[in-house]
Wavefront OBJ file of the C-alpha trace (Angstrom):
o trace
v 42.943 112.265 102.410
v 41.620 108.607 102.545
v 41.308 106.701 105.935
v 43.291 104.098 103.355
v 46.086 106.915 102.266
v 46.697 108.329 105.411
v 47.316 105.211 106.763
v 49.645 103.877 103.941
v 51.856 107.277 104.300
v 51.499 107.443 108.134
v 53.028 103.203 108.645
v 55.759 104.289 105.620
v 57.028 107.012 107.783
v 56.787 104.943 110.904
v 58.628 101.992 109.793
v 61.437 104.709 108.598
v 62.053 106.757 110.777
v 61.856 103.948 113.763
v 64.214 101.581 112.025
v 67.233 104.087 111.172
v 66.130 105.385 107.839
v 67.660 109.381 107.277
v 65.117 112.310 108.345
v 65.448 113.196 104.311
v 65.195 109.368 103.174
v 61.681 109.128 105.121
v 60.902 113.218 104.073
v 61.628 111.539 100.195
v 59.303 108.630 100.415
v 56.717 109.550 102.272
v 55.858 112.766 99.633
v 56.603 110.456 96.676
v 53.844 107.759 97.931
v 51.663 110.859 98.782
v 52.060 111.842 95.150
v 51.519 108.358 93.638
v 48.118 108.362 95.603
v 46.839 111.956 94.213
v 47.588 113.177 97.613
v 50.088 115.424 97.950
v 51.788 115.961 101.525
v 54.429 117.770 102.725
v 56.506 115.884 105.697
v 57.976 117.010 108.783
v 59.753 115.571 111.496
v 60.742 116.925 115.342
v 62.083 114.251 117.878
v 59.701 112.004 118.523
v 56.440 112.721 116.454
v 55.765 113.982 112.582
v 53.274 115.890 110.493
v 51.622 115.155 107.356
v 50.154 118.422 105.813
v 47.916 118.234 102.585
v 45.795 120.942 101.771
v 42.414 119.883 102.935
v 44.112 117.496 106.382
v 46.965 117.785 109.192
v 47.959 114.458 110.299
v 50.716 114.144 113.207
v 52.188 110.675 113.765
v 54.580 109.611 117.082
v 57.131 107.408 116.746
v 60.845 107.378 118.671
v 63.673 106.807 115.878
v 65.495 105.119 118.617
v 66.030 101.848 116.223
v 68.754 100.525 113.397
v 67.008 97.733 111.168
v 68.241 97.882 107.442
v 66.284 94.980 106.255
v 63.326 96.832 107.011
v 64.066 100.056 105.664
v 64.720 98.219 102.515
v 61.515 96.015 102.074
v 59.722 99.254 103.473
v 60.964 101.223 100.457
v 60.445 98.409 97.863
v 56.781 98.775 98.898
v 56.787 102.388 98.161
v 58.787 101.469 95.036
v 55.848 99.118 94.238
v 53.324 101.085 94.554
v 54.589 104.382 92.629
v 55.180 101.802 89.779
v 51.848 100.651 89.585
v 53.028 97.542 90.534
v 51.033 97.165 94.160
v 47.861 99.214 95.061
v 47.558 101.042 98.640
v 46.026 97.739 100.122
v 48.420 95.570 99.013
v 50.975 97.870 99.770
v 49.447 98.862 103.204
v 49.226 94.974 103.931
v 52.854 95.035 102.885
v 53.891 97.159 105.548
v 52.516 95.566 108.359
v 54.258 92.610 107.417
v 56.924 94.434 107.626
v 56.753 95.899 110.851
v 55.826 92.225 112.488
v 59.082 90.738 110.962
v 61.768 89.173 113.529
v 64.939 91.491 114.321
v 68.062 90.332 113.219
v 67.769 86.576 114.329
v 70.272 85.626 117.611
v 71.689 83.147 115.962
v 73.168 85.676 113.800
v 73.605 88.542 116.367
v 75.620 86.434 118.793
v 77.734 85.162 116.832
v 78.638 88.231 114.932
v 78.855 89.766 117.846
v 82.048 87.591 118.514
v 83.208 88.549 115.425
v 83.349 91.929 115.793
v 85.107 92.275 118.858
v 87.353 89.706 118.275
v 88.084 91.865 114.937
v 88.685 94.861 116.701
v 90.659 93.709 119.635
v 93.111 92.455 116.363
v 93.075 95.925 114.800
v 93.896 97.648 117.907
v 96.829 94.747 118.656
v 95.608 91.437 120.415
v 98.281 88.723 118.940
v 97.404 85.909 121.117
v 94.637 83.429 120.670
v 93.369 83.475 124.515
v 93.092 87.350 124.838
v 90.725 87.301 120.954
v 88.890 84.426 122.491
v 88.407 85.845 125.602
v 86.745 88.743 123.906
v 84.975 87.537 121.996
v 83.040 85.313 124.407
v 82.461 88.517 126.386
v 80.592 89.730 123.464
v 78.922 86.912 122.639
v 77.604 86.606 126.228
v 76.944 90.313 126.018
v 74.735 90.213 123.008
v 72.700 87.287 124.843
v 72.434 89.484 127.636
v 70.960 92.458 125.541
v 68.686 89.967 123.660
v 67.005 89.336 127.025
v 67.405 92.942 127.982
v 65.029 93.706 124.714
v 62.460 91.566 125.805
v 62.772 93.277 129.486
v 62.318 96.508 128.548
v 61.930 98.795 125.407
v 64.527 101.472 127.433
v 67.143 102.352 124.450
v 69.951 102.834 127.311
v 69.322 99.310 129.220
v 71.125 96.971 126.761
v 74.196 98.704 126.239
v 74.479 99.427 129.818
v 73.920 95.531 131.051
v 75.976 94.695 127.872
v 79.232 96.574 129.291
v 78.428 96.156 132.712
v 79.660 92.415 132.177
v 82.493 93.356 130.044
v 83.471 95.453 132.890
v 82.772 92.794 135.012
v 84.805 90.096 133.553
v 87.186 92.373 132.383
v 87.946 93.125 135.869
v 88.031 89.832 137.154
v 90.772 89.278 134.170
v 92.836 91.433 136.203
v 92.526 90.373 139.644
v 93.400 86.842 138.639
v 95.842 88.423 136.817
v 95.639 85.825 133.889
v 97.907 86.070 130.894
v 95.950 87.959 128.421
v 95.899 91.525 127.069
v 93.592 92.726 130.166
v 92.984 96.027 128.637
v 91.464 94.571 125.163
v 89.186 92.476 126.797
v 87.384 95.478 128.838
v 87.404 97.493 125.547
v 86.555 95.711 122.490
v 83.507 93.976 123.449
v 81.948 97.850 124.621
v 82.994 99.364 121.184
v 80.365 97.064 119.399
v 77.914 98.891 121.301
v 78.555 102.531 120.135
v 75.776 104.285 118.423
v 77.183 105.015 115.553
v 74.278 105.610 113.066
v 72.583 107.384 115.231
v 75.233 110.109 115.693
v 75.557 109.990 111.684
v 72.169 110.483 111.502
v 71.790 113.270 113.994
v 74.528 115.269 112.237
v 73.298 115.029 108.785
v 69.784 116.704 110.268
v 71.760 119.303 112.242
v 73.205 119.898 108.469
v 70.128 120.373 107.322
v 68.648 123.085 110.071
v 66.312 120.091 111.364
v 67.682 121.436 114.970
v 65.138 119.141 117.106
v 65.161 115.929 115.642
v 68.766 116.305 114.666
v 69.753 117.034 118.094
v 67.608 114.597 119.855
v 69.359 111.615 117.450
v 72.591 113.192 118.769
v 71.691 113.181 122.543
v 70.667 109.929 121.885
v 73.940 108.759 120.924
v 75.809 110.586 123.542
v 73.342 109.522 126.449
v 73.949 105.905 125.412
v 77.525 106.265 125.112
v 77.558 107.584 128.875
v 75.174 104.131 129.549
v 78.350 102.214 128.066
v 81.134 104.009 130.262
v 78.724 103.682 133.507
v 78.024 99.960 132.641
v 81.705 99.414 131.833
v 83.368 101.597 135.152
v 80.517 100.203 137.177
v 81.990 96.161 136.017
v 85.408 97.011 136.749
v 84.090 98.642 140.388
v 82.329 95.857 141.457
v 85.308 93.286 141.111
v 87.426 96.025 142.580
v 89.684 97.296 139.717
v 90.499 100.521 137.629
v 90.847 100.937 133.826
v 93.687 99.384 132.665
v 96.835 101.593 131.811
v 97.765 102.046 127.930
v 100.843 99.604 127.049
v 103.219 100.049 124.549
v 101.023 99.778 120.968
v 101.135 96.573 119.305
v 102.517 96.428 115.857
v 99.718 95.117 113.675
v 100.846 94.173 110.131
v 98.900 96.246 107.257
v 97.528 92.721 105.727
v 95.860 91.243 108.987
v 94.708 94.634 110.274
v 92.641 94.951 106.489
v 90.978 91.474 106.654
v 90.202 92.434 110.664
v 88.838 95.372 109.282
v 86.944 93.748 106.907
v 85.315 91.349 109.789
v 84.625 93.718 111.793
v 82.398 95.492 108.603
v 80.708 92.059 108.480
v 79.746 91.966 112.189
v 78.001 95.408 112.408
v 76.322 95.023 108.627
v 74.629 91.937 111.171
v 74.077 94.017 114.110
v 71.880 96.170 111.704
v 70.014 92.964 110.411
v 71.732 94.037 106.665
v 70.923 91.490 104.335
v 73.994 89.015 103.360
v 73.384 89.760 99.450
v 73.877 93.557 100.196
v 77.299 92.943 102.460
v 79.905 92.689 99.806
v 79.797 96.397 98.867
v 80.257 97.916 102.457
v 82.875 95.066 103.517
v 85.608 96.191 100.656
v 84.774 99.651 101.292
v 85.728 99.693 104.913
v 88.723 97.711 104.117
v 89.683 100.444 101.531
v 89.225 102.617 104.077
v 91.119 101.070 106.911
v 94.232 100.464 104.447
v 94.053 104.620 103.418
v 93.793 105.311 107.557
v 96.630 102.573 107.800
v 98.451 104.410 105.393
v 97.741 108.149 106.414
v 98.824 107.620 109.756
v 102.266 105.693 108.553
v 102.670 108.856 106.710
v 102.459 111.007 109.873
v 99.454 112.598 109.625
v 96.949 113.249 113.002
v 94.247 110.894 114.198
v 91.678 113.480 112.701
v 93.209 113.803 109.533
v 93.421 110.061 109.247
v 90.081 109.292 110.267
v 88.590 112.379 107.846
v 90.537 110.552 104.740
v 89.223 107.516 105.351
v 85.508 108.542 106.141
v 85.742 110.360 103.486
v 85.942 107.562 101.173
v 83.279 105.571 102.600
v 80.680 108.867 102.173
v 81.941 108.748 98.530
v 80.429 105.259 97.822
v 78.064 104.313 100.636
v 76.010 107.705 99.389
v 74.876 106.525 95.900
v 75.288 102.984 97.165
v 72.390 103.383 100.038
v 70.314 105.631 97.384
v 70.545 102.865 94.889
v 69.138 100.156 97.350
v 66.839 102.574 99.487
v 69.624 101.526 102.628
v 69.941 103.923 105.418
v 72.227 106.084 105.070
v 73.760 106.347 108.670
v 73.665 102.008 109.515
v 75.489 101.376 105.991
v 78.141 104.135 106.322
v 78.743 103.502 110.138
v 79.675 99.709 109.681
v 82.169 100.283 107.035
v 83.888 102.720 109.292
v 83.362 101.188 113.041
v 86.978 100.431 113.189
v 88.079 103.675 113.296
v 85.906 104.958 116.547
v 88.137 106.490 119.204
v 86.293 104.200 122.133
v 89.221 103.841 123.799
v 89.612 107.263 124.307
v 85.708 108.294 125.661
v 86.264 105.522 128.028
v 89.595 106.580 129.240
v 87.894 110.042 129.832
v 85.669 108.504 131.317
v 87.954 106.368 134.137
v 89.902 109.280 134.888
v 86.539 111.827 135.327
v 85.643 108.861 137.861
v 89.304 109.117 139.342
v 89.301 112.873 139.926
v 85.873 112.748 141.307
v 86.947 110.017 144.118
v 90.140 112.349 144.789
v 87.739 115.276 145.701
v 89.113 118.306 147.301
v 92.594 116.423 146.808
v 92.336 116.490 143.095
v 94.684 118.808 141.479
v 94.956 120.290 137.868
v 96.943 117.842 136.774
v 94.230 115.440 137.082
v 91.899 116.634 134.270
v 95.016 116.504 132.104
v 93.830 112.929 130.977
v 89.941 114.131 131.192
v 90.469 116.942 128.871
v 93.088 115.309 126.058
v 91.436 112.144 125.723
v 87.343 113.786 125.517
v 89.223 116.481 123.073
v 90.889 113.813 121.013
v 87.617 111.387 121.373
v 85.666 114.556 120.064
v 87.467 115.654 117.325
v 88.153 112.560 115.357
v 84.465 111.703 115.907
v 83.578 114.994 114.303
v 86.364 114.379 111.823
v 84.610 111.112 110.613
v 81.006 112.807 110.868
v 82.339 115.266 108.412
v 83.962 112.505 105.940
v 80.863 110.708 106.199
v 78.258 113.660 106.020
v 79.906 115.548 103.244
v 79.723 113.564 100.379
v 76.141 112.388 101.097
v 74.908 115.892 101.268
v 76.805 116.443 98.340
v 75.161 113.665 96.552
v 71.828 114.675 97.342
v 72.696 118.347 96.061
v 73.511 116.677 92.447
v 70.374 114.241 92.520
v 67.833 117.100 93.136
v 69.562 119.338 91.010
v 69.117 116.639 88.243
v 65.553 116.212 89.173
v 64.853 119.953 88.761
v 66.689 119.984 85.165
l 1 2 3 4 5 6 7 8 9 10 11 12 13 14 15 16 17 18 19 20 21 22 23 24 25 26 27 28 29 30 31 32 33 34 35 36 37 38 39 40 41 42 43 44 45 46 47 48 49 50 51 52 53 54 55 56 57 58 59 60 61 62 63 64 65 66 67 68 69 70 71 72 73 74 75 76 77 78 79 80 81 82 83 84 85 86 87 88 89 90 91 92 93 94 95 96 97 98 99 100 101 102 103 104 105 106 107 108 109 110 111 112 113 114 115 116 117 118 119 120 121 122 123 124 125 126 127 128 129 130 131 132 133 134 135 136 137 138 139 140 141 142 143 144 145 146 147 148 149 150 151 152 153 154 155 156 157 158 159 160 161 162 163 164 165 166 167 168 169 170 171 172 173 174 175 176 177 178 179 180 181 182 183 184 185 186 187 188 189 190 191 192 193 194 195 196 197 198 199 200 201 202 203 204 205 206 207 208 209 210 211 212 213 214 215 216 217 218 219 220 221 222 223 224 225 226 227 228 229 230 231 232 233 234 235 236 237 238 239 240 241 242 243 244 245 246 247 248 249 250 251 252 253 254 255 256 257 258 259 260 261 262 263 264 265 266 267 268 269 270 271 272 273 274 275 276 277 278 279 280 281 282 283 284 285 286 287 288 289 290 291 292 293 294 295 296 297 298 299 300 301 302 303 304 305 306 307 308 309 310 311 312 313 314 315 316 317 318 319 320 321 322 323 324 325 326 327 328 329 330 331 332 333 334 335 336 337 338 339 340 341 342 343 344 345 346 347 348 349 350 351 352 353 354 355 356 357 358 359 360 361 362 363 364 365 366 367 368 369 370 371 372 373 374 375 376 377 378 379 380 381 382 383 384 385 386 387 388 389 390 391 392 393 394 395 396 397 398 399 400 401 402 403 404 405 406 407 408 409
């Protein structure tokens, strides 16, 4: 291959794989640029580095898909778009890219604020009905998201920001209770952590473990479970410092079906922004996840388990974020996740969590009863994460099926 060639397909798979794009998405583009140039590759991916193979060259690249940035993914594959089509040649298009990869994150005038927006959303799907407690929260995670900002420009560490993020939820969360103030004490240590899950990266993870792509499948998926364990250290380390325990579950609000949809549909909104979507593309993903939240709504009236619930809902969302992130080159795992962030049993891995922490302080005095809590609420956490993971993977993969199988006809 061409110094020129090599270095247009080696920056495409860069910028995709480091900003959230699927394993397949990046596998896709990279061979269809190869193509348009005369050079045909075939791409392969492990955690943490790639090969290009052609017949006459081996090229490995390194790059850490530890990132979620849908606006470039997007302008990434509009340059390959371009130049299959004629439309750019590979120094245009390579000059392309690198304009790409210098662009600004998601600007903080944006994240902040949308930060606030998406806790305060959640803490009103999961119950909050008075003002203070939803602006309580979502000034933690406004402060929290200015906290991570700086964090970025600290360090490149993908476990630092949530960590320093939750620490102060904790924090303040704690110091909620010991001033015992009038608010829902529990919502505020939750709701501003669950913006921080790693959703896509678990979505992400799974579809490659689908796919027999063991190592770079399971690194994304350690990924997302070593920075959830960053968020319950962060938060139990808050409340410890300021002297207090997890709050205990109340009786469950009553959220009418109306407000909890519209929350719903906020809290879409907020994580779209988190993932620096673009506003034109928002509309789509938005009405989808408050679909889904009204068929979860719904589903559970109707008696049926937290899994089951979750796997109807998810379900959904794979059915229309699949053709929908194909259409507009989106990633896959960033545009599925926000429509469905709602629905993430948080409060159950961080009630594991607190009571792993409580049996380990009891010590020799802890008896069986004690990983009662540990065991239900990591089961529960568990299986209605792999319950969405399968609503979400299934229809993708199944979309993917019928496109090739098209493309062969």
């Amino acid at each position: 291959m061409s110094g020129e060639t090599t270095a247009l397909l080696t920056r495409t798979a860069d910028l995709l794989l480091a900003n959230g794009q699927t394993t397949e998405g990046t596998r896709l583009a990279v061979e269809r640029l190869g193509r348009a140039q005369g050079r045909p590759v075939r791409f392969t991916a492990r955690w943490g580095e790639y090969v290009l193979q052609s017949p006459d060259e081996t090229t490995f690249g390194e790059v850490a898909p530890t990132g979620v940035d849908i606006a470039r993914v997007e302008a990434t594959e509009a340059v390959v778009d371009g130049i299959c089509a004629g439309r750019l040649d590979a120094g245009e298009g390579l000059a392309r890219l690198e304009e790409v990869g210098r662009s600004d994150p998601v600007a903080i005038g944006r994240f902040a604020p949308m930060a606030a927006v998406g806790a305060a959303a959640l803490s009103i799907v999961f119950g909050a009905a008075d003002w203070p407690t939803v602006g309580l929260i979502a000034a933690s995670a406004a402060c929290g998201a200015l906290l991570r900002r700086a964090a970025s420009h600290a360090s490149d560490n993908p476990f630092l920001q949530p960590f320093v993020a939750s620490l102060l939820a904790g924090s303040l969360g704690g110091l909620v209770m010991r001033f015992h103030l009038p608010v829902a004490d529990r919502l505020v240590v939750v709701c501003p952590c669950m913006v921080l899950v790693p959703g896509p990266h678990l979505l992400n993870g799974g579809i490659d473990l689908m796919r027999a792509r063991i190592p770079i499948g399971a690194g994304r998926v350690g990924l997302a479970l070593l920075i959830v364990l960053a968020i319950c250290g962060g938060l139990l380390s808050g409340l410890a410092l300021t002297g207090t325990a997890f709050p205990q579950a109340g009786p469950p609000g009553e959220v009418p079906l109306g407000r909890d949809i519209l929350a719903a549909g906020f809290a879409v909104a907020a994580y779209g922004s988190f993932f620096n979507m673009p506003w034109r593309l928002m509309a789509v993903p938005i009405l989808v996840g408050m679909a889904a939240h009204a068929v979860h709504w719904q589903l559970l009236e109707h008696g049926t388990s937290l899994q089951a619930g979750a796997f109807g809902a998810t379900l959904l969302v794979g059915s229309v974020i699949a053709p929908l992130a194909d259409r507009f080159r989106l990633p896959f795992g960033a545009s599925a996740f926000a429509a469905v962030v709602s629905l993430i049993p948080g409060v159950l891995m961080f009630e594991a969590a607190s009571a792993a922490l409580a049996a380990v302080d009891l010590g020799a005095k802890a008896d069986p009863a004690s990983l009662l809590p540990i065991v239900g609420n990591a089961a529960a956490a568990i299986l209605v994460v792999l319950a969405m993971t399968a609503g979400l993977i299934l229809p993708k993969m199944a979309f993917d099926a019928l496109k090739a199988g098209r493309h062969r006809r």
